[in-house]
C-alpha positions as a printed NumPy array, in Angstrom:
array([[  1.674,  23.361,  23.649],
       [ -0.839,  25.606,  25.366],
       [ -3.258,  26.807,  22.644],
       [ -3.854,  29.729,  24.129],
       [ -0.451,  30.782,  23.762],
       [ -1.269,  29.837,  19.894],
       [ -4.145,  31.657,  19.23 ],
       [ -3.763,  34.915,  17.65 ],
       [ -4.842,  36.373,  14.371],
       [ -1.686,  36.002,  12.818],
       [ -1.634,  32.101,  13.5  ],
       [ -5.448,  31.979,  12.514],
       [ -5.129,  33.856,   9.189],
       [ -2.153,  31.119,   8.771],
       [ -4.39 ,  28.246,   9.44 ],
       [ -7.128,  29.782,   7.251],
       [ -4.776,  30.275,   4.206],
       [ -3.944,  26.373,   4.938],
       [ -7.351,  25.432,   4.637],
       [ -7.772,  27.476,   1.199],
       [ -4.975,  25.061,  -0.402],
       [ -6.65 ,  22.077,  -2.62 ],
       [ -4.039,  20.179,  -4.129],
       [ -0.437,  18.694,  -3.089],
       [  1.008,  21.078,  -5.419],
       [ -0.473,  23.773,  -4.263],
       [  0.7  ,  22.914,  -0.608],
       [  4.52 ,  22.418,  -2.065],
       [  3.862,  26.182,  -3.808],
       [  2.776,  27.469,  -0.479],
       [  4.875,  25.878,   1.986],
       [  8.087,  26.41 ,  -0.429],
       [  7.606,  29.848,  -0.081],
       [  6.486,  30.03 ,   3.79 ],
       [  9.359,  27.429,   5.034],
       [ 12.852,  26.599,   4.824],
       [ 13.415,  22.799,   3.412],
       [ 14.281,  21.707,   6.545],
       [ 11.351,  23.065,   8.291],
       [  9.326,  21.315,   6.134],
       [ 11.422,  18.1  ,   6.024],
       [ 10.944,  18.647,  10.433],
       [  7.156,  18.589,  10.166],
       [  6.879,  15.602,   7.732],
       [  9.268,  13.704,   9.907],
       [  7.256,  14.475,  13.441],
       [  4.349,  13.298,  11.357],
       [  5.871,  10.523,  10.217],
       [  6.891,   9.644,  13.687],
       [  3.512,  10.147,  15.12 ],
       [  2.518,   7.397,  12.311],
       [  4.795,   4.82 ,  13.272],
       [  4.64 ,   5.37 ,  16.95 ],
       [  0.55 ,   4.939,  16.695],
       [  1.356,   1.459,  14.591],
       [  3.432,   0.422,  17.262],
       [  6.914,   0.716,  15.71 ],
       [ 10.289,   0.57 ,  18.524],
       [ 12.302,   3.651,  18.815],
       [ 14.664,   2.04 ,  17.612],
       [ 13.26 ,   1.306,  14.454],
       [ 11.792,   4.579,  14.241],
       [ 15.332,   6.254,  14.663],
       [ 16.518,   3.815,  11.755],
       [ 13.489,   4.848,   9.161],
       [ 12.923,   8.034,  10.116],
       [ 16.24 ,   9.727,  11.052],
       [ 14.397,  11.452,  14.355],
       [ 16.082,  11.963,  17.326],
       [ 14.92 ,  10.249,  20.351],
       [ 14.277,  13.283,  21.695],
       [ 12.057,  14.063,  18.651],
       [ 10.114,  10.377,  18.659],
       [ 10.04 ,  11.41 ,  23.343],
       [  7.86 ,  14.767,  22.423],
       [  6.168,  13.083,  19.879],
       [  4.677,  10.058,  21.733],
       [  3.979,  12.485,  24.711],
       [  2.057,  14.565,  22.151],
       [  0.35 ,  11.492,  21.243],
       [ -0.694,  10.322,  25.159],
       [ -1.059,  13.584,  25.841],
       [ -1.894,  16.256,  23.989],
       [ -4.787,  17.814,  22.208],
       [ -4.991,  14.621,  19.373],
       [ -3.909,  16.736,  16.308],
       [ -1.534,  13.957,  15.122],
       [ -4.39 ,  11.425,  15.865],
       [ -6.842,  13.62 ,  13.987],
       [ -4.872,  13.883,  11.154],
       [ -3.007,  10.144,  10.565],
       [ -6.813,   9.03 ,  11.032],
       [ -8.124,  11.106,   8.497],
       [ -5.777,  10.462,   6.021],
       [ -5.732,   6.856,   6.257],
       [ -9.761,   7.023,   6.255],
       [ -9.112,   9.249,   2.857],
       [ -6.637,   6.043,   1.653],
       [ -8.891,   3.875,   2.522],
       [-11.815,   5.509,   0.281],
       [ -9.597,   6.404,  -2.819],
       [ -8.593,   2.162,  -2.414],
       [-11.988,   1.577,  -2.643],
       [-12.906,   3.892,  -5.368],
       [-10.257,   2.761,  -7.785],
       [-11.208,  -1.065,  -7.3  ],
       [-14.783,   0.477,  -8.983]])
């Protein structure tokens, strides 16, 4: 995607009102009301795909767990190789964020 396309204030008051949310819940509140089900069910999966292409998972396998289209698991490993590292950013963060909460519950 070309971010320049992207930018606007429309899409940054969106990404602002993202970053305002602190809990799961309210992220299901918010999205709920923003998205259709299968929007969000779209964006979970591409993540989800991201996450198993980065651990080295087969399409195939991929397909099987995930329910994604090759087409879907295609853009999303091109994304990966090369785009602007948003999945990368993310799946690294959060495991970084499992990794501390492991380590803080074995205090």
């Amino acid at each position: 995607m070309q971010l320049n396309k992207l930018r606007q204030k429309e899409v940054n008051n969106l990404f602002a009102a993202i970053l305002t949310l602190e809990t799961i819940e309210e992220c299901y509140r918010f999205f709920d009301d923003l998205c259709t089900v299968g929007e969000i069910k779209s964006l979970a999966q591409r993540l989800e795909v991201a996450r198993m292409l980065k651990a080295g998972y087969t399409y195939n396998r991929i397909e099987a767990d995930t329910g994604a289209s090759t087409a879907t698991i295609s853009r999303v490993k091109r994304c990966l190789h090369y785009g602007t590292d948003g999945y990368s950013l993310a799946l690294d963060r959060l495991e970084a964020n499992k990794h501390q909460q492991e380590q803080t519950e074995k205090k």
